[in-house]
N, C-alpha and C positions, 0 to 999 in steps of 0.2 A: 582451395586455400581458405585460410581462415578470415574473418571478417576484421576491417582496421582497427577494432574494439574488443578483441580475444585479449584476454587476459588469463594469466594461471587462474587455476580454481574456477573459472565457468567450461561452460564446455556451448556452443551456439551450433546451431542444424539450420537449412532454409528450408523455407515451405511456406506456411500461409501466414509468414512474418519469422522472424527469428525464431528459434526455441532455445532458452537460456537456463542453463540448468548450474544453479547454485550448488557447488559439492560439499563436503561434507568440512573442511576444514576454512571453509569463509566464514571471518565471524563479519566483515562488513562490505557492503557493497558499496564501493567510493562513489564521493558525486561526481555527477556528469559523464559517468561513465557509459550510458548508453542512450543517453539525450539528443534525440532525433534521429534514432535507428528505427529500425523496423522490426524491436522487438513484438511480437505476436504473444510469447507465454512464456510465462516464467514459472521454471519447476526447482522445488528445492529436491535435495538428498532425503531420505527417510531421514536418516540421523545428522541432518545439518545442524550449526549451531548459531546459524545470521545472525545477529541481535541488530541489525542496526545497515540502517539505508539510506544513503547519501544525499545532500544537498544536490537535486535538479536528476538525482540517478537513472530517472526514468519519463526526463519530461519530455515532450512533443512524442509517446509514443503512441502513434494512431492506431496503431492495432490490435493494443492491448485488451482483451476484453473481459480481464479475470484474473484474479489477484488471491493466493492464498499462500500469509505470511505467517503461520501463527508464532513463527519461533522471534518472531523482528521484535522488540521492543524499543525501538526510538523507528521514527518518521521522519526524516529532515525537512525541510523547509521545499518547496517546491519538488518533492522527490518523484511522485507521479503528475505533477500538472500540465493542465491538455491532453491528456490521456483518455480523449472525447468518447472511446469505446468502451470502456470502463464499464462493465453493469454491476460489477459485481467485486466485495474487498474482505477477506477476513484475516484482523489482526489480534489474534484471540489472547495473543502475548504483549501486544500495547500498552506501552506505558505511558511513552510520547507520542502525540503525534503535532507537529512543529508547522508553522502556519505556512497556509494556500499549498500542504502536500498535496492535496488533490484537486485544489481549484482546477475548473474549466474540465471538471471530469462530471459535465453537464448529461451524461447518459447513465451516470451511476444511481441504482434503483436500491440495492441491498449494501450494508455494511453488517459485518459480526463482530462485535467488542464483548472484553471483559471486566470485571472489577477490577485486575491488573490495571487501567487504566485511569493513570492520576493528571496525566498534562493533556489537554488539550486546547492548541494555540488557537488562536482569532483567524476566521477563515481557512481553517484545515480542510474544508470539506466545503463543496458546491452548495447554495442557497437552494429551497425546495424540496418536494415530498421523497425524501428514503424512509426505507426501511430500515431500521437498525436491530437487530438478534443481540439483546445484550445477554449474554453469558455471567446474568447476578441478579440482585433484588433491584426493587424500584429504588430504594433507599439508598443504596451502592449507586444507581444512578443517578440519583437526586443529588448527592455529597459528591460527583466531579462538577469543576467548573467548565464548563463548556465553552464558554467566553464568545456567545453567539452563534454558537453550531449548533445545528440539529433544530430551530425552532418551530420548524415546520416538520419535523420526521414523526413516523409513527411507530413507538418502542413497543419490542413486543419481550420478555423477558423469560430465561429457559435459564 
């Protein structure tokens, strides 16, 4: 049977946590919609066209250890928080990302952004050394406001 959290347009498998696989005609992942599941990994469609991830979508999920969004551009507000397995996040289509998405994703080492990224909210992102792969110049870096994110990260630029 399906899990209490199936909804058209995902498709969930069990194993070493859920495997959630966004298909190709979801453009949003609503919030709260898998908050305190046992998602484990989330796969989109080659040609998905997600733009957009819900308030709380994905919080308390402890399993999660890898995140690769590039089609998402908005981050809602607590959309991965507590997501303590977290090492790893690429939103390379970032526009927004909307405050404490990721807080308490206190194992998170690597993040990948681009110049597409113009909003980012006050505590989007855990205190402490990441990594950040920004996908643009230092200057395209230096002109987002951060609003206290990343003060401690080490940007490396490609």
């Amino acid at each position: 049977s399906n899990p209490p959290f199936y909804s058209s347009g995902y498709s969930a498998n069990y194993g070493n946590g859920y495997i959630v696989t966004v298909k190709a005609g979801v453009r949003e992942i609503c919030g709260h919609l898998f908050k305190n599941s046992g998602v484990g990994t989330i796969n989109f469609d080659n040609d998905s066209a997600c733009e957009s991830i819900g308030v709380s979508a994905f919080e308390n999920c402890r399993m999660l250890k890898e995140l690769t969004a590039d089609t998402i551009q908005t981050v809602n507000s607590k959309a991965f928080k507590n997501c303590n397995q977290l090492g790893s996040v690429s939103l390379l289509g970032a526009k927004t990302i909307k405050s404490e998405a990721f807080s308490g994703c206190d194992y998170l080492g690597t993040v990948y952004l681009s110049s597409n990224l113009t909003d980012l909210q006050q505590n989007a992102f855990p205190s402490g050394r990441i990594r950040i792969n920004f996908h643009g110049t230092e200057a395209q870096w230096n002109a987002i406001n951060k609003n206290g994110n990343f003060s401690d990260a080490d940007v490396y630029y490609y």
